[in-house]
MIMIRO-66237 format. One record per residue (C-alpha): residue in three letters; y, z, x. Coordinates in steps of 0.05 Angstrom, whole numbers, padded with zeros to 5 digits, always signed. Each point is the difference from the previous one (the first is absolute). Layout:
N
alaYZX/...
END
This chain:
546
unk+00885-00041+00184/unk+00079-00016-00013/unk+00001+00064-00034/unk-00041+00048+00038/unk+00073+00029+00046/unk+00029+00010-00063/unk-00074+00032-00023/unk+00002+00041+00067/unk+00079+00032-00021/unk-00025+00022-00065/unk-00056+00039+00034/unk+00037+00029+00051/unk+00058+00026-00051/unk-00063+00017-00045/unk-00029+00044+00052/unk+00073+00025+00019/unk+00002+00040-00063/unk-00074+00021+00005/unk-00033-00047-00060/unk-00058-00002+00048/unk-00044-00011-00070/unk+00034-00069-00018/unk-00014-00019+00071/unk-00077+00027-00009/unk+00002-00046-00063/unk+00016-00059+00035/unk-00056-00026+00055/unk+00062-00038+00036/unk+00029+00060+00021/unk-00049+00043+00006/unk-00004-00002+00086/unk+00065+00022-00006/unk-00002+00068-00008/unk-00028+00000+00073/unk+00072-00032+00023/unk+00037+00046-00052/unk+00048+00041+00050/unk+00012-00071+00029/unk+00020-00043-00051/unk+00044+00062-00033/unk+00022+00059-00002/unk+00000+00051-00044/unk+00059+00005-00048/unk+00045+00066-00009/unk-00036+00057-00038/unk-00058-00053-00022/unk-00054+00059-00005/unk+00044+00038-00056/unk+00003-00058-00050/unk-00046-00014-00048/unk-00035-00069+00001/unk+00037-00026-00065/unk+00066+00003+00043/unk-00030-00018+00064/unk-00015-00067-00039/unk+00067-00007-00025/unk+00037+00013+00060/unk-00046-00053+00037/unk+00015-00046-00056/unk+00062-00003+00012/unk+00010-00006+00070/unk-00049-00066-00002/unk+00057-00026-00043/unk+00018-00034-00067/unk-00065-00037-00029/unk-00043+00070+00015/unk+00058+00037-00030/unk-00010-00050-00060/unk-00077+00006-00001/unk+00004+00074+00001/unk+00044-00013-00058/unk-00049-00032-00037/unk-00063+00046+00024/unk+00031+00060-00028/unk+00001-00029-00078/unk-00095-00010+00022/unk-00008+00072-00011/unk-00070-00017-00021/unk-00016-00029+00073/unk+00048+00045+00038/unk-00002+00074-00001/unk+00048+00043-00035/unk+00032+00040+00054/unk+00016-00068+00043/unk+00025-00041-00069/unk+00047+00062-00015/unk+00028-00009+00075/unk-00004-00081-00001/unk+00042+00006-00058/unk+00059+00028+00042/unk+00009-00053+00041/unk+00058-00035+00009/unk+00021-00059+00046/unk+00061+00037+00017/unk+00021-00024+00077/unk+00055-00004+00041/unk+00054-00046-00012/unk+00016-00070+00035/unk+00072-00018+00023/unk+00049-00010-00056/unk+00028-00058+00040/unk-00063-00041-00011/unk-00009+00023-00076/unk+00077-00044+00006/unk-00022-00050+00041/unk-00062-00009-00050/unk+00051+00001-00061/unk+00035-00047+00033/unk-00054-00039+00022/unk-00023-00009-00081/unk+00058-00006-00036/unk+00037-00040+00049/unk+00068+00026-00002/unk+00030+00050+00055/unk-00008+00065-00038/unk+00068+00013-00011/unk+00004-00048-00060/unk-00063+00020-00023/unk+00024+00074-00015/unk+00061+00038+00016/unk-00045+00051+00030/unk-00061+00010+00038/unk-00021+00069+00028/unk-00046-00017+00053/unk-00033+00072-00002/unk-00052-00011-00045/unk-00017+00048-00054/unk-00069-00009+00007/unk-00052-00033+00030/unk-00079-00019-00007/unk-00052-00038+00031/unk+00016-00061-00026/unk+00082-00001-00019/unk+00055+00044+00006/unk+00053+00006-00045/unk+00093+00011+00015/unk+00049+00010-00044/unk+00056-00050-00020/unk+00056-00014-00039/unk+00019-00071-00040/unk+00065-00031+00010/unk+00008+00023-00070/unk-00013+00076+00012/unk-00070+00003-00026/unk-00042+00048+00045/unk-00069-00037+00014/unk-00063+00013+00047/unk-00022-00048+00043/unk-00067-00006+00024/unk-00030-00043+00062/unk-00061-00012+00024/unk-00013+00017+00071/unk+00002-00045+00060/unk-00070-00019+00020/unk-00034+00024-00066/unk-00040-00055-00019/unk-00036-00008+00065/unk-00022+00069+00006/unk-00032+00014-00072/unk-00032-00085+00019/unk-00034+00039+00058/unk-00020+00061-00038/unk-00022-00034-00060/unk-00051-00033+00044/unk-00021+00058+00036/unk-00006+00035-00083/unk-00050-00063-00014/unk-00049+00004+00058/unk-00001+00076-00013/unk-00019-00021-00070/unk-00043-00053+00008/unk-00043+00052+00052/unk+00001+00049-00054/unk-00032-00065-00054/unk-00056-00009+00062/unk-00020+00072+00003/unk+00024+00053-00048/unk-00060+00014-00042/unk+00053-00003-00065/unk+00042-00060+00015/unk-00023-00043-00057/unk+00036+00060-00053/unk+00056+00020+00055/unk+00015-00073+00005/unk+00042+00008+00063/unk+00021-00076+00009/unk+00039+00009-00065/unk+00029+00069+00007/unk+00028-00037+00076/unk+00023-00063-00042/unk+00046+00049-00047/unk+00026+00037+00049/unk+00014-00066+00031/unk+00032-00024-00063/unk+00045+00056-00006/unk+00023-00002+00073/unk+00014-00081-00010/unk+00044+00017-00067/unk+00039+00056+00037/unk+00015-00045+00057/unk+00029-00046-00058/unk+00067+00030-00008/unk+00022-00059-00060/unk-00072+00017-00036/unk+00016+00077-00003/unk+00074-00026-00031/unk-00040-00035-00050/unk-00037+00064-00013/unk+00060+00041-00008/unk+00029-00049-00056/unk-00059-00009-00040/unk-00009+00080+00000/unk+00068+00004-00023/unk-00012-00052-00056/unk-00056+00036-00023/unk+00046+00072-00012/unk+00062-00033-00014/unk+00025+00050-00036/unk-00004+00049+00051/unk-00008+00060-00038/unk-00074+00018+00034/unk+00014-00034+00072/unk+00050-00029+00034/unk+00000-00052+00054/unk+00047-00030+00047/unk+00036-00065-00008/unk-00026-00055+00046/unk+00061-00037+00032/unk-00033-00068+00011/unk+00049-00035+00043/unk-00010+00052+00056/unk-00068-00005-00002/unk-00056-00037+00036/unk-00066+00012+00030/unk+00024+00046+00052/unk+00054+00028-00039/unk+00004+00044-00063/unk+00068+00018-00019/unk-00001+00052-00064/unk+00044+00038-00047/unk+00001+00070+00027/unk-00014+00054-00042/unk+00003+00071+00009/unk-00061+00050-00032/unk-00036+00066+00024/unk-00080-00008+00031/unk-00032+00009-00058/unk-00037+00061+00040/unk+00058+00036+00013/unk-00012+00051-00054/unk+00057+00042+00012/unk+00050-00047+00004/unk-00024-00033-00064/unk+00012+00072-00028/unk+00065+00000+00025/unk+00023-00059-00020/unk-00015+00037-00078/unk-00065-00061-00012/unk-00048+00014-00047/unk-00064-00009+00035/unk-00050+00006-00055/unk+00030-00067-00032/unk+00009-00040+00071/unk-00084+00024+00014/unk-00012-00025-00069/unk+00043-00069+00007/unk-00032-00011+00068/unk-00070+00004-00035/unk+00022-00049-00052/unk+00042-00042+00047/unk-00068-00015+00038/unk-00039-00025-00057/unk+00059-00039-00022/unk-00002-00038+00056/unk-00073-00008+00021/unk-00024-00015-00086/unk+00061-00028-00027/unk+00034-00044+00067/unk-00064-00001+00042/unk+00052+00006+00061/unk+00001+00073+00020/unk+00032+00025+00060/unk-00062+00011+00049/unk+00035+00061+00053/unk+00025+00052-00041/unk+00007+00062+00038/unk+00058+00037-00008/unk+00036-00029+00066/unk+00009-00073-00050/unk-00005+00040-00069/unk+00075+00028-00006/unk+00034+00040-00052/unk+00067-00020-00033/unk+00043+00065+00002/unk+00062-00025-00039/unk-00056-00009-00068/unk+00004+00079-00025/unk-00018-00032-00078/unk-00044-00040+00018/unk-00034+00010+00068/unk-00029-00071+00037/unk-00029-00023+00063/unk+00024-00039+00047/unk-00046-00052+00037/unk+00006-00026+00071/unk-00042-00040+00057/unk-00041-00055-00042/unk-00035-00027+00054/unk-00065+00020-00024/unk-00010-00017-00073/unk-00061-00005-00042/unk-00037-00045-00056/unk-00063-00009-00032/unk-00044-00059-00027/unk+00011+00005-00072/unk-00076+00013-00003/unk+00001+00062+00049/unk+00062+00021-00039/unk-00035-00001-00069/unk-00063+00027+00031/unk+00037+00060+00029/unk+00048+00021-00060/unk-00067+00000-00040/unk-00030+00043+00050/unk+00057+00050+00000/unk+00007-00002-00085/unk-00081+00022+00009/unk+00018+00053+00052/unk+00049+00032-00040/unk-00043-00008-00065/unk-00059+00032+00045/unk-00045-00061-00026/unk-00052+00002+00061/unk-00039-00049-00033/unk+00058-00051-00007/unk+00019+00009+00084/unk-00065-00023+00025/unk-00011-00055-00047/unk+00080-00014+00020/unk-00031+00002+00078/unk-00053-00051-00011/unk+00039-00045-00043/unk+00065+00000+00048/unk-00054-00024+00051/unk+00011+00062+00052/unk-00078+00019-00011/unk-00054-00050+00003/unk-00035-00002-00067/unk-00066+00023+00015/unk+00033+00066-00001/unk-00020+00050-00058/unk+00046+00022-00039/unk-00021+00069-00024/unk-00009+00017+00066/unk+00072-00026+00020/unk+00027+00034-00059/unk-00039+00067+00014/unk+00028-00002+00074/unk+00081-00012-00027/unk-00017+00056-00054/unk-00029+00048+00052/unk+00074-00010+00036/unk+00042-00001-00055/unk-00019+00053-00039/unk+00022+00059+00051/unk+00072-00031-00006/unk-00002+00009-00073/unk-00011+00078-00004/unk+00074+00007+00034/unk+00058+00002-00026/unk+00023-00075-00006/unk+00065+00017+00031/unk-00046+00022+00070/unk-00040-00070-00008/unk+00010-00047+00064/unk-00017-00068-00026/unk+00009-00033+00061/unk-00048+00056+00034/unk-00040-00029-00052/unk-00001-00061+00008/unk-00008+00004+00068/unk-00073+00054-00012/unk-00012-00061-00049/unk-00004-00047+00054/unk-00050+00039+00042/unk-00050+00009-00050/unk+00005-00078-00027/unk-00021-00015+00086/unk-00064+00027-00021/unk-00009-00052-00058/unk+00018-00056+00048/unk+00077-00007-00015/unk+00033-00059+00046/unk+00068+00013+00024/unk+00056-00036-00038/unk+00056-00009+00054/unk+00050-00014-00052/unk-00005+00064-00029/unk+00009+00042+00060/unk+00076-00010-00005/unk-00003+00029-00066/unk-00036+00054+00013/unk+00054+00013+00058/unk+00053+00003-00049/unk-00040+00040-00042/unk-00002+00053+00042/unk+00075-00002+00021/unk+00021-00004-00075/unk-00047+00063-00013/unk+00024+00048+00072/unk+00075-00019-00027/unk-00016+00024-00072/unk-00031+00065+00027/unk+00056+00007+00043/unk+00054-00005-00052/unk-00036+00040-00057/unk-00062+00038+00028/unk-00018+00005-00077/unk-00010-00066-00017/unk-00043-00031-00052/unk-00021-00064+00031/unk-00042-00017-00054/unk+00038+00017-00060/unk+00061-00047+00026/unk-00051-00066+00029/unk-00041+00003-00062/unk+00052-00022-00057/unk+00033-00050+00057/unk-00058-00030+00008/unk-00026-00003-00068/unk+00076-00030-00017/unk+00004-00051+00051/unk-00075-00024-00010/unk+00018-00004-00075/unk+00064-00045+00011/unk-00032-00039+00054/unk-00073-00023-00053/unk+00048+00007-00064/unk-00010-00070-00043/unk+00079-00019+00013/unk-00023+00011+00073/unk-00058-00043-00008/unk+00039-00056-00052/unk+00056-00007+00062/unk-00066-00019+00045/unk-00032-00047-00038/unk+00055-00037-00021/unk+00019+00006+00078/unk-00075-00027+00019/unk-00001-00048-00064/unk+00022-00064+00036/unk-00047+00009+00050/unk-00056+00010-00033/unk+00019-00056-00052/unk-00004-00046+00057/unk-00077+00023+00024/unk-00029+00009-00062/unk-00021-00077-00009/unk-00045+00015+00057/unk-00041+00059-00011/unk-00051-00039-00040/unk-00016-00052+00051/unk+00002+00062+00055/unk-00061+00039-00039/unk-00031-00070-00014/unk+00006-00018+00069/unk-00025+00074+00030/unk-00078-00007-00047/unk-00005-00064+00027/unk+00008+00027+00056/unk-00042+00057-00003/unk-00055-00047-00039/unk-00002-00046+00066/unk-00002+00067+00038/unk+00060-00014+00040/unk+00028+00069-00013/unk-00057+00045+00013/unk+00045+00063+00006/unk+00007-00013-00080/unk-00075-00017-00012/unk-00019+00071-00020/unk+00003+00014-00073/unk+00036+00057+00000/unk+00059-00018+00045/unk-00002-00069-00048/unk+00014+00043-00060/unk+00044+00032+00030/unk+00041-00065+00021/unk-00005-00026-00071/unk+00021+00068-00021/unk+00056-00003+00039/unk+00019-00081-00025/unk-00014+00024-00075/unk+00050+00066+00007/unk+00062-00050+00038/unk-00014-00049-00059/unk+00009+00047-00056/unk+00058+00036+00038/unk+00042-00067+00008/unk-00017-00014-00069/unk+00023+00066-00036/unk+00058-00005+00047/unk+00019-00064-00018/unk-00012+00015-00068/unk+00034+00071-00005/unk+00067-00035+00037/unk+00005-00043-00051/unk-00007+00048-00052/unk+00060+00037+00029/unk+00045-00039+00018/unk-00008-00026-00073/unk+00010+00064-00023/unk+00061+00001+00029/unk+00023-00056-00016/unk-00015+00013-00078/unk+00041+00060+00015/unk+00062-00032+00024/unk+00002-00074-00032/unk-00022+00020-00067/unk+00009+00072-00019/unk+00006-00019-00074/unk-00075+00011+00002/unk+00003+00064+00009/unk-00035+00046+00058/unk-00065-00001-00028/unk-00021-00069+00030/unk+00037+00011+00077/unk-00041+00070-00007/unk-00068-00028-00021/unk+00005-00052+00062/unk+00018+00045+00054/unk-00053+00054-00027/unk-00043-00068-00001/unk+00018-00018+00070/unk-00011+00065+00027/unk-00068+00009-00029/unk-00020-00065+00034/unk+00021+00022+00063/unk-00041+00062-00006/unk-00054-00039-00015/unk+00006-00042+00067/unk+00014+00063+00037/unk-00051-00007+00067/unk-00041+00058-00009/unk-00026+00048+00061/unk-00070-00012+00011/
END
């Protein structure tokens, strides 16, 4: 009942722009219709747009979190329809500014000095503004130019209130949306509730900005802004300022004498980098954040801005997913749906011929094009329609990736209509997968994990003695079927031999080595027959896929 004014608004700005079938959808509002010239009126030249931008538009005058929601429903273009996920994916929580003398009064506030000796200027027209921040110029007392962003006054209550209002709409749509248990709208409400709470987190998104520079230090694909930390809080993000073209702006990227075809290409790889080799990948790349350096003729680069949405995976989802790609691109049907059930996105009763029928049946018109006019993120997204049918359960945390996905891809297009997608992902992937599952790779792990598992290995014994006592007593009846026993013992007989040959192939190693440094009079035949040795063990200990 607390949030049924709030539930009234949204039908009356709903009706407003004529969505009169979201309001049918919804029982609630459904006696409204008969109050509809009461509650609002029509908006401007509503009957000449089409319904995709008569969502939008009412998007964004309920504010922020539905601008952010809309966001996020425009990457589901398996639940939402095309035309409405093309226009969903325009928006932007572009709105008019606050005061510049509270974005000073906030700095002030923060940082706790008057803002005179903070910088030795502050232009309190702001040079842009959002939903949640807005962002002036300044100079250091030294005469670096920066960009200051600040969140705005009242924020934090306002998304608290919508937030709530986003969860009762979700937790209706659990109780009575004949789908709920695969649309999962409880979670889709909790990320978009997550992202919200890390953009209202001004120090977090600093934190985001550094590691992202870590990870391309070099800055010869991407370049991002220096954080300056002591003017910096949680209401207060104080930047280098950099200067770039939209990476949209076609003709001034032509101007400027870029080379498009490599900066559509380095985008490509510069999003696999980060999502398979960081697992931190910027998570709203469109081209308004996406910039393009124009003083790099030689070698063209992107610049990177707003890192208050950034994404990771579970290393799991992460492994499951590059697989999944490598199989797309290697057109091994076979190899996605067994990748489907194993990952844990299908239940297992499903059948996998059938599965792998249903992904060849919408792969296979793809592959008669030329590769340069193949969409993968259209096909990912016809993907996820036709895995519905075969029971697939939403995985929130991908839905941010899948968001990028499709930025990364429209800003690609943009730059070089010609593209390959395919031809640059596939050897990135292959490369990074390679490097991150190479033995050195694996050696650094082990010996990272060696301690550790040193110090529990005294009590796996007693722990499988302890469970078929257990299970003898029948004090573990979840375990008392044969097969699921097997497979526990299984299990206790693969970690046994694969803390074994690991044990065993690190010694063998790091004897080779030192053979090979503390007594090279031997020769390099011994140091060489104890690493080959070493590594063979390891093979042998490898966990295999099941």
């Amino acid at each position: 009942m607390r949030v049924v004014p709030r539930l009234l608004r949204v039908a009356s700005v709903l009706l407003a722009w004529r969505l009169d079938e979201l309001v049918d959808a919804a029982h609630l509002f459904r006696p409204l219709k008969l109050l509809r010239l009461l509650l609002a009126r029509p908006r401007p030249n509503v009957a000449s747009l089409s319904r995709g931008e008569r969502l939008r538009r009412a998007l964004t005058e309920l504010g922020p979190i539905f601008v952010k929601a809309g966001q996020v429903l425009s990457t589901r273009r398996d639940l939402v329809p095309a035309d409405i996920a093309d226009e969903l994916s325009l928006l932007q929580d572009q709105v008019a500014p606050f005061p510049g003398s509270e974005a000073r009064a906030i700095v002030e506030q923060e940082l706790r000095l008057p803002i005179g000796r903070l910088y030795a200027r502050f232009d309190e027209t702001p040079l842009a503004s959002a939903s949640i921040a807005q962002v002036h110029a300044a100079t250091l007392a030294d005469g670096r130019e920066v960009v200051v962003k600040v969140l705005r006054p009242g924020i934090d209550a306002q998304i608290a209130r919508d937030v709530k209002l986003l969860r009762s709409l979700g937790e209706l749509a659990r109780r009575w949306h004949p789908n709920a248990d695969k649309i999962r709208p409880l979670d889709v409400v909790a990320e978009v509730e997550k992202m919200l709470e890390n953009e209202l987190d001004l120090q977090r998104e600093g934190a985001s900005a550094s590691l992202l520079k870590r990870n391309f230090a070099s800055g010869v694909d991407l370049y991002v802004p220096e954080v300056h930390w002591e003017l910096t809080s949680a209401r207060v993000l104080t930047l280098e300022r950099v200067h770039g073209i939209s990476s949209d702006d076609i003709a001034a990227i032509d101007a400027a004498g870029l080379d498009r075809k490599a900066l559509a290409a380095k985008g490509v790889r510069v999003f696999y980098e980060q999502v398979f080799r960081d697992n931190f990948f910027h998570a709203d790349a469109h081209p308004g954040n996406i910039w393009v350096d124009p003083s790099r003729l030689d070698e063209p680069r992107f610049i990177a801005l707003d890192f208050g949405i950034m994404g990771s995976l579970p290393e799991a989802d992460q492994y499951w997913l590059a697989q999944n790609f490598i199989a797309l691109f290697e057109r091994d049907y076979a190899r996605i749906a067994q990748l489907h059930v194993a990952a844990g996105w299908m239940p297992s009763t499903v059948r996998l011929d059938e599965l792998e029928a249903a992904v060849r049946t919408v792969c296979e018109p793809y592959f008669t094009r030329p590769l340069s006019q193949i969409s993968l993120a259209e096909l990912v997204v016809k993907l996820f329609q036709t895995a519905r049918r075969f029971e697939l359960t939403l995985q929130p945390q991908l839905i941010l990736l899948q968001k990028t996905l499709l930025n990364i891809e429209g800003v690609g297009r943009m730059l070089d209509p010609e593209i390959d997608i395919w031809a640059v992902a596939h050897p990135v992937l292959k490369r990074i997968l390679r490097q991150r599952y190479s033995p050195l790779r694996t050696l650094r792990d082990v010996r990272k994990r060696l301690p550790e598992w040193l110090h529990h290995a005294p009590e796996f014994p007693e722990l499988v003695r302890d469970a078929l006592r257990e299970i003898g007593r029948g004090e573990r009846r979840e375990l008392a079927d044969s097969v699921t026993l097997k497979l526990a013992l299984d299990n206790a007989r693969r970690q046994h031999r694969t803390l074994a040959c690991s044990l065993l192939g690190s010694t063998l190693l790091i004897g080779a080595a030192l053979l090979w440094t503390l007594a090279p009079q031997h020769g390099i035949w011994p140091p060489l027959g104890a690493g080959f040795a070493g590594l063979l063990v390891f093979a042998i200990g490898w966990p295999r896929p099941r």
